[in-house]
C-alpha positions as CSV (number, residue, x, y, z in Angstrom):
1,X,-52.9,-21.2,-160.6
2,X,-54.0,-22.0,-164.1
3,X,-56.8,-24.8,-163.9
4,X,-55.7,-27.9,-166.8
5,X,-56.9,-27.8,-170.1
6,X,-57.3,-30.7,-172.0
7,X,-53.8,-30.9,-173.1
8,X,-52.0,-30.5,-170.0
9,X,-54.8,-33.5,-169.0
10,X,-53.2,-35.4,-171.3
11,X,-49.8,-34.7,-169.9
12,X,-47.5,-37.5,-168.1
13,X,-47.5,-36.9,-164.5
14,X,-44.0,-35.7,-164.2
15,X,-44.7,-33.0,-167.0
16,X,-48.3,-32.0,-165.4
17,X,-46.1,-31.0,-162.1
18,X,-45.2,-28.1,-163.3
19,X,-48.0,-26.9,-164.3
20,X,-49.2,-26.8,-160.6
21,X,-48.4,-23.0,-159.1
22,X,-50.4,-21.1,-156.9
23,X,-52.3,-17.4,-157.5
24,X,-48.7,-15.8,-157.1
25,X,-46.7,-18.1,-159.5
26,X,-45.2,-20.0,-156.6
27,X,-44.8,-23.7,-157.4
28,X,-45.8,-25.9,-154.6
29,X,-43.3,-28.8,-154.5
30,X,-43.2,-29.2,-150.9
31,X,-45.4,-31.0,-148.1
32,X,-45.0,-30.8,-144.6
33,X,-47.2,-33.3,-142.8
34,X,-48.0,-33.1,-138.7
35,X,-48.4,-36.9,-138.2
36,X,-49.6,-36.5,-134.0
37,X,-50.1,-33.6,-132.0
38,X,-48.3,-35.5,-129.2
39,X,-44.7,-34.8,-127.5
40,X,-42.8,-36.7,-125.8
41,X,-41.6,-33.5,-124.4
42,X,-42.9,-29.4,-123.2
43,X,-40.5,-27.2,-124.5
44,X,-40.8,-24.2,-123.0
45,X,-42.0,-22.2,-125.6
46,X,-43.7,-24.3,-127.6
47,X,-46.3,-25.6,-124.9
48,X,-47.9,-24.7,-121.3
49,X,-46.7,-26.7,-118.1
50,X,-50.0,-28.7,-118.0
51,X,-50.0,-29.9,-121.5
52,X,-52.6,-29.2,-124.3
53,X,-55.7,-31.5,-124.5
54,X,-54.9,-33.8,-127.5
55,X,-56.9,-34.8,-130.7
56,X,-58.9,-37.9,-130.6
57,X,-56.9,-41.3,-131.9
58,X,-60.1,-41.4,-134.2
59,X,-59.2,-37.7,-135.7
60,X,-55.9,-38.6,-136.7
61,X,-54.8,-39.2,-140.5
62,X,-54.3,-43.1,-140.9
63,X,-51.2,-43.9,-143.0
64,X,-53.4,-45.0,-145.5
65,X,-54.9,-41.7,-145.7
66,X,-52.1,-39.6,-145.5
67,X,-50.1,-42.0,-148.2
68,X,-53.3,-41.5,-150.2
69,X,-53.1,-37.3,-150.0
70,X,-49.1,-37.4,-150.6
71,X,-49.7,-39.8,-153.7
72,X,-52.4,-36.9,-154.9
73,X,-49.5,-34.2,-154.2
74,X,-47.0,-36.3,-156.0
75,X,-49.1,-36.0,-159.2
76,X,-48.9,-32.6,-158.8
77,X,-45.9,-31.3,-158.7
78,X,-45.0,-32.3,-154.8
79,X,-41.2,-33.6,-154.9
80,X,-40.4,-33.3,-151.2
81,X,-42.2,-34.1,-148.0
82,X,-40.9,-33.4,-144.3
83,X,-42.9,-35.5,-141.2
84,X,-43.3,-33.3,-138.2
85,X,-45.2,-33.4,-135.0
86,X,-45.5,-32.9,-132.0
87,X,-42.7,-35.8,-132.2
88,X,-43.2,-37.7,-135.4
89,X,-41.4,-40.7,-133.5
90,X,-44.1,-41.1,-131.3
91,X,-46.3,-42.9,-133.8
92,X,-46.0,-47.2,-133.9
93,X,-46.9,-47.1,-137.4
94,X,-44.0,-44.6,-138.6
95,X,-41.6,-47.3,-140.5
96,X,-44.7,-48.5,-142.8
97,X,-45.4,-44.8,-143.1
98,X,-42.5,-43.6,-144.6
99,X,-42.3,-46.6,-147.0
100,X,-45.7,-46.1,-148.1
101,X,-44.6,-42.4,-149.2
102,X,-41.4,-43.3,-150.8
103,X,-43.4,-45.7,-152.7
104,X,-45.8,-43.0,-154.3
105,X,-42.6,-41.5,-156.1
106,X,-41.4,-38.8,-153.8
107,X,-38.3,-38.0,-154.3
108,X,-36.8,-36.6,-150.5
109,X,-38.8,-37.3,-147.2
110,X,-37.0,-36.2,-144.3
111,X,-37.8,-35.5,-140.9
112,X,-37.8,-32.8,-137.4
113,X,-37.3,-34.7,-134.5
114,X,-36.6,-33.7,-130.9
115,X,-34.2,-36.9,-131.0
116,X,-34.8,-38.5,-127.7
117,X,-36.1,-41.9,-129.5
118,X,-33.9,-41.6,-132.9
119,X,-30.8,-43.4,-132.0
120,X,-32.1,-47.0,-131.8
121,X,-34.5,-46.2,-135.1
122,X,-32.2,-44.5,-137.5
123,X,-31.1,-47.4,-139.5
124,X,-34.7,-48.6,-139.8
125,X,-35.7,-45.2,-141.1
126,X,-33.2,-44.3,-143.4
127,X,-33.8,-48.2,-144.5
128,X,-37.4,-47.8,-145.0
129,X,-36.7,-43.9,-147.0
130,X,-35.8,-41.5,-144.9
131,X,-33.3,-39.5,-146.2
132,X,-32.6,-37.1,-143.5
133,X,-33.6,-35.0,-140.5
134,X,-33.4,-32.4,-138.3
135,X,-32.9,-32.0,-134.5
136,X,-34.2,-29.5,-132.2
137,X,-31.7,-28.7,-129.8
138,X,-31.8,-25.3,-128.2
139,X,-28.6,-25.6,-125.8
140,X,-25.5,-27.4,-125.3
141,X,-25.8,-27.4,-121.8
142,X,-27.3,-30.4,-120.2
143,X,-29.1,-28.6,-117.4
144,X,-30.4,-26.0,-119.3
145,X,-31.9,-28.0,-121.7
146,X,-33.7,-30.5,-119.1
147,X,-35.4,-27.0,-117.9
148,X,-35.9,-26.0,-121.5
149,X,-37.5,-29.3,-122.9
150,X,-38.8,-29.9,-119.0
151,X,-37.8,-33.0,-118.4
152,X,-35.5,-33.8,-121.8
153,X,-32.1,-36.0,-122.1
154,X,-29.5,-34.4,-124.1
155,X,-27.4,-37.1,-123.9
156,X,-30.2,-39.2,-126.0
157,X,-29.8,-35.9,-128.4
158,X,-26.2,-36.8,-129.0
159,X,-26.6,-40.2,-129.4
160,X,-29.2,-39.3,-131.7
161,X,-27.0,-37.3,-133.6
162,X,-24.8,-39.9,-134.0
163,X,-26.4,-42.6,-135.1
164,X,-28.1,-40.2,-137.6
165,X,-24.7,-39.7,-139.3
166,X,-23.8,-43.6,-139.0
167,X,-27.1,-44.3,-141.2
168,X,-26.7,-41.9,-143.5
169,X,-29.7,-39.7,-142.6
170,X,-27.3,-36.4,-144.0
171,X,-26.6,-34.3,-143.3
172,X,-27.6,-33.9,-140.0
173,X,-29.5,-30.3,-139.7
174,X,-29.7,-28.9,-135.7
175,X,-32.0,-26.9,-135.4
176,X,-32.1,-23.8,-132.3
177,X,-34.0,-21.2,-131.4
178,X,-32.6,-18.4,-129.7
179,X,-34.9,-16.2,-126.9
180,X,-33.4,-13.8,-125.1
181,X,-32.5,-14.3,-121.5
182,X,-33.0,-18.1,-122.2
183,X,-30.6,-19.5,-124.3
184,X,-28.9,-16.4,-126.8
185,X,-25.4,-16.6,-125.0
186,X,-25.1,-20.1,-126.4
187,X,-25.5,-18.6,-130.3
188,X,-21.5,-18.6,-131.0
189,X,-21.0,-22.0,-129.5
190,X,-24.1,-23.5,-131.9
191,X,-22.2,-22.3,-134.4
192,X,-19.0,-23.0,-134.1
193,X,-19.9,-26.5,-133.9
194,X,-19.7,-26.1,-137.8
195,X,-15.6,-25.0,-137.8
196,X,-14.3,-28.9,-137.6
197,X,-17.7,-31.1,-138.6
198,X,-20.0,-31.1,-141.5
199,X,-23.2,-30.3,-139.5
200,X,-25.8,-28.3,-140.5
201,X,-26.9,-25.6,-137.5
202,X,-30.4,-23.4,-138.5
203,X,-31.1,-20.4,-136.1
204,X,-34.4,-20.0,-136.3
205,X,-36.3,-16.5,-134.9
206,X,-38.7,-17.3,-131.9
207,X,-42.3,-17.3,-133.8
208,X,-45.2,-15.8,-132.1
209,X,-47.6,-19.2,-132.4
210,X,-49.3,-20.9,-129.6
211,X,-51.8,-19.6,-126.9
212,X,-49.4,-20.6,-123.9
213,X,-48.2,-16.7,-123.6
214,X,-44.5,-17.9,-123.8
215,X,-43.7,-15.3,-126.6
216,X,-42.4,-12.2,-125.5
217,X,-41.5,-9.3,-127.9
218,X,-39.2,-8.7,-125.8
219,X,-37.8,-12.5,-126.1
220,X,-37.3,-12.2,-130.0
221,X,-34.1,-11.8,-131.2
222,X,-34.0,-10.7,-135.2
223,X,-31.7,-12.3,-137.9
224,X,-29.3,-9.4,-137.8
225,X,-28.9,-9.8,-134.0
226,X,-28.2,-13.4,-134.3
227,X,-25.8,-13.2,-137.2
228,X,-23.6,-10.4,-135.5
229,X,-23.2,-13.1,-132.9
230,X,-22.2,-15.9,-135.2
231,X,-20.1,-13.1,-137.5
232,X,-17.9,-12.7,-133.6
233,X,-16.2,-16.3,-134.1
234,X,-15.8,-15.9,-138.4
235,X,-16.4,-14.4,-141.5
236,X,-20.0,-15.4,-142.9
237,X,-19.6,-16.2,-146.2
238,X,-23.2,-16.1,-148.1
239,X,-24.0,-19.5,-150.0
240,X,-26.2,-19.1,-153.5
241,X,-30.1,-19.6,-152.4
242,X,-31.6,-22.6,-153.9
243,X,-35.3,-24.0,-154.4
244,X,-37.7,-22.2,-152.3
245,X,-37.0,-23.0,-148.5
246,X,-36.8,-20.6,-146.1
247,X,-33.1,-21.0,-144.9
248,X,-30.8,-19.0,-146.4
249,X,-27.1,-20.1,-145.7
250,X,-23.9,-19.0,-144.8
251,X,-20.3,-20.8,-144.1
252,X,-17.7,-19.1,-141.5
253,X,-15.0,-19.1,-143.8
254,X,-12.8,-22.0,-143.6
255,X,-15.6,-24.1,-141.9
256,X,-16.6,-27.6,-143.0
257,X,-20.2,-27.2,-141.7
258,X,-23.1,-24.7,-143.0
259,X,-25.2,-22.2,-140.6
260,X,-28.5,-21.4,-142.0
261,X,-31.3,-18.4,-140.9
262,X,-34.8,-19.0,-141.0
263,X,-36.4,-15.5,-140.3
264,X,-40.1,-15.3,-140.8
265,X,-40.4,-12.0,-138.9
266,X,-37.7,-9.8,-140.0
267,X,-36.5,-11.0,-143.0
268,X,-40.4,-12.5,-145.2
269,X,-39.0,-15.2,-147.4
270,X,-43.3,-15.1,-148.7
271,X,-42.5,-14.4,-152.0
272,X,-40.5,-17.7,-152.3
273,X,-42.1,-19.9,-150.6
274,X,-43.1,-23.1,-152.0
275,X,-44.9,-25.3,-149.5
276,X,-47.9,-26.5,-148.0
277,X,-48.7,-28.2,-144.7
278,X,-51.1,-31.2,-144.0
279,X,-52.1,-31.2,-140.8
280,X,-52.4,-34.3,-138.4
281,X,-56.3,-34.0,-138.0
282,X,-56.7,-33.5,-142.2
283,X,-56.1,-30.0,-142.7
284,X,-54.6,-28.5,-145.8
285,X,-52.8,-25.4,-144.4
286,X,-51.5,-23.3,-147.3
287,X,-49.3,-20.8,-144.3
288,X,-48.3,-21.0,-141.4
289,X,-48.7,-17.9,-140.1
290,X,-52.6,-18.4,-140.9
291,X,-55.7,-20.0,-139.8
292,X,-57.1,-20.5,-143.0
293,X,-57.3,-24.6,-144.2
294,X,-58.9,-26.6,-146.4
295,X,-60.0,-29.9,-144.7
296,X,-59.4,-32.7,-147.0
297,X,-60.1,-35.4,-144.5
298,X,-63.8,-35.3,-144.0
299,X,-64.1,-36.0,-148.1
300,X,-61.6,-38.9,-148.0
301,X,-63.7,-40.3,-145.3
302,X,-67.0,-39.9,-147.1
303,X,-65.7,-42.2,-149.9
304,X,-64.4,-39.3,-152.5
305,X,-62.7,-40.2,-155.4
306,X,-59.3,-38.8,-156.0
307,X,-60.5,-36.4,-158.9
308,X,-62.4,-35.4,-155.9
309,X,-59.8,-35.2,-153.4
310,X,-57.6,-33.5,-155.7
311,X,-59.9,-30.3,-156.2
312,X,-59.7,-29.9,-152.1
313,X,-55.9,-30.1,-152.9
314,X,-55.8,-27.4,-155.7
315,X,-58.2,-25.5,-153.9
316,X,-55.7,-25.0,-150.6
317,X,-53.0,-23.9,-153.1
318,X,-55.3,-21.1,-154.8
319,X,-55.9,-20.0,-151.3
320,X,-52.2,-19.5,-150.4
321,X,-51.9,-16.1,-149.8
322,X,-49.1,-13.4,-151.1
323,X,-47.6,-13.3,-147.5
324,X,-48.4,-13.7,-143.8
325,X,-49.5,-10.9,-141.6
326,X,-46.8,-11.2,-139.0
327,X,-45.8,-7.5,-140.5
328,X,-49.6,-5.9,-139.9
329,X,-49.6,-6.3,-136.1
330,X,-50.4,-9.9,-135.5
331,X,-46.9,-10.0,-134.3
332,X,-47.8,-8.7,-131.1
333,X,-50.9,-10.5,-130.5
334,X,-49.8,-14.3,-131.0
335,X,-53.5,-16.2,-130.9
336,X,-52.9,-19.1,-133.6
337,X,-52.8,-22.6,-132.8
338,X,-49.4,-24.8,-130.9
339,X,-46.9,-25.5,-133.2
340,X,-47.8,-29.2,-131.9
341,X,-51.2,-28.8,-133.7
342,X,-49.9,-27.4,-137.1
343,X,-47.1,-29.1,-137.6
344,X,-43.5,-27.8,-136.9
């Protein structure tokens, strides 16, 4: 990243956000923040049968101070921002939240839920600036997903779904993880939910994070193995990549809806990506796939100014690195913290 001369000081905001890139020329125009740790549910691969011990209330970003970092981000070149948990619904203060960054000028916030409490808050949300969000579901099949989620409804999933689409939180993204033995006979029928509706369904490879041994190598399916099973119902036809998410998307030819691949593991999408992740306890995270953070929060509560607070913020995004290390063994040796903790 170059640092700002005077010039670019000078800049209006909107100009100065493109000036913000990180040591590899990626721009950062992309926040995901972990609002709570907590879940309302214990997926099976996401967290042990007895739970994980849970931050402090006290070490939790306020919506003040997380409004406060996203209005820092905004200035720089931040455009989008996705709330994630543990369950983001989970928090009493999450309507005021999501007003409070719409107000700072971002231009898309939208949201990964688990959906069991979405259907009687969607029209609040999408009133107060949500704009859309996406719903883990990893099986169709009721049973199967109360043993998957242990203890989940899926009926409150559909419902969910539902009322997403009446409020205009679109589209609707599902997002599903196949594991072997688990849930990877259910691949064709995830997507041929897209044939005859407009729904979004993301296949995303089972990632080795988390200490709760639930990933397997043996559990992992690759990208190639999933998309042969999507390509049994259709022809995939590839859609042009845009911005610098991870997805990349494909249509079964004739379809109205879209199936996208997320494939940290055998297919690195490092070189384009373009976010950064706040954590819920104050951490800047610049990859996932890392332990490395910045912590922002003990400044903003020492009384920092935000010319302060904004060197923590470049600082994060000169310490993005070129890729994960997923492909230098640590594949095999999963030892980083819950997805609850980072921020999904």
């Amino acid at each position: 990243m170059t640092s700002l001369d005077s010039k670019q000081k000078d800049m209006p905001f909107a100009e100065r956000a493109a000036v913000l890139t990180d040591s590899f020329n990626r721009q950062i125009d992309y926040l995901r923040i972990s609002i709570t740790d907590r879940c309302n549910l214990k997926c099976i691969y996401c967290m042990p049968v007895e739970g994980l011990k849970h931050f402090d209330q006290s070490e939790i970003l306020t919506s003040d101070e997380i409004i406060r970092i996203v209005r820092i981000a905004c200035k720089y070149g931040v455009r989008k921002v996705r709330l994630t948990g543990g369950e983001p619904l989970l928090r009493n203060d999450i309507i005021q939240l999501i007003s409070g960054i719409k107000n700072t000028g971002i231009q898309d916030i939208s949201m990964t839920t688990n959906g069991q409490r979405l259907a009687g808050m969607a029209q609040k949300l999408k009133k107060a600036g949500l704009d859309r969000v996406n719903i883990s579901l990893d099986t169709l099949i009721a049973e199967r997903y109360h043993e998957i989620t242990r203890g989940g409804e899926i009926d409150r999933v559909w419902e969910a779904i539902a009322e997403a689409e009446r409020a205009g939180l679109s589209p609707v993204k599902i997002n599903m993880v196949p594991v072997r033995g688990v849930n990877d006979d259910e691949v064709a029928r995830f997507a041929a939910l897209t044939l005859y509706k407009d729904v979004h369904i993301r296949f995303i490879e089972f990632m080795p994070i988390g200490k709760n041994g639930a990933w397997k190598p043996d559990a992992y399916l690759s990208k190639n193995e999933i998309m042969a099973c999507v390509a049994a119902i259709g022809k995939l036809v590839k859609l042009p990549f845009k911005g610098g998410g991870p997805s990349r998307n494909y249509r079964i030819e004739g379809a109205q809806g879209m199936i996208g691949f997320i494939s940290p593991i055998s297919d690195c999408f490092c070189s384009s990506c373009n976010r950064l992740r706040l954590t819920a306890i104050g951490k800047l995270r610049p990859c996932l796939f890392s332990e490395m953070s910045v912590d922002i929060k003990t400044p903003l509560r020492s009384g920092a100014s935000d010319d302060e607070l904004e060197s923590f913020y470049r600082r994060a995004i000169l310490s993005k690195p070129a890729r994960h290390a997923l492909h230098e063994g640590a594949l095999f040796h999963p030892a980083m913290s819950p997805m609850s903790q980072i921020g999904g």
